[in-house]
N, C-alpha and C positions, 0 to 999 in steps of 0.2 A: 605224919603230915597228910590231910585230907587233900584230896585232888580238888583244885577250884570247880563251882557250879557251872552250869554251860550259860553261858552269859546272851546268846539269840536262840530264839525258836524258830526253827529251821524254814518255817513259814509255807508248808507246806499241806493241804487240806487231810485230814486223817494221821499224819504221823506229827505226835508233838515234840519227838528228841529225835537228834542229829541220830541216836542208836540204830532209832525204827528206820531212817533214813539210809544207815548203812548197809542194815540186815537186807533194805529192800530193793539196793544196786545189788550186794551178793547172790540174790537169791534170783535176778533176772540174769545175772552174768551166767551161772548152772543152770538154769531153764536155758538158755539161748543157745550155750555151748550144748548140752546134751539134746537137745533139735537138731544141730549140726552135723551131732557126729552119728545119732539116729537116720539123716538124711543122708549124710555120706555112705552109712551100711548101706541103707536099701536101694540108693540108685548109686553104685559105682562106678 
């Protein structure tokens, strides 16, 4: 059984699938967290 096509484009200038859309909250979520924890080492 094929998975149905994505029926909106996610409407967002440079990413045309909901994928690029996820990969690109995951990949600010790991930038922002290792900032944090970079900034928590060096000022304690």
């Amino acid at each position: 059984m094929k998975a149905p096509p994505e029926s909106e484009a996610p409407g967002l200038p440079g990413l045309r699938t909901w994928r690029g859309v996820y990969w690109l909250v995951l990949a600010s979520f790991v930038l922002w967290t290792a900032l944090l924890v970079g900034l928590a080492a060096l000022y304690p």
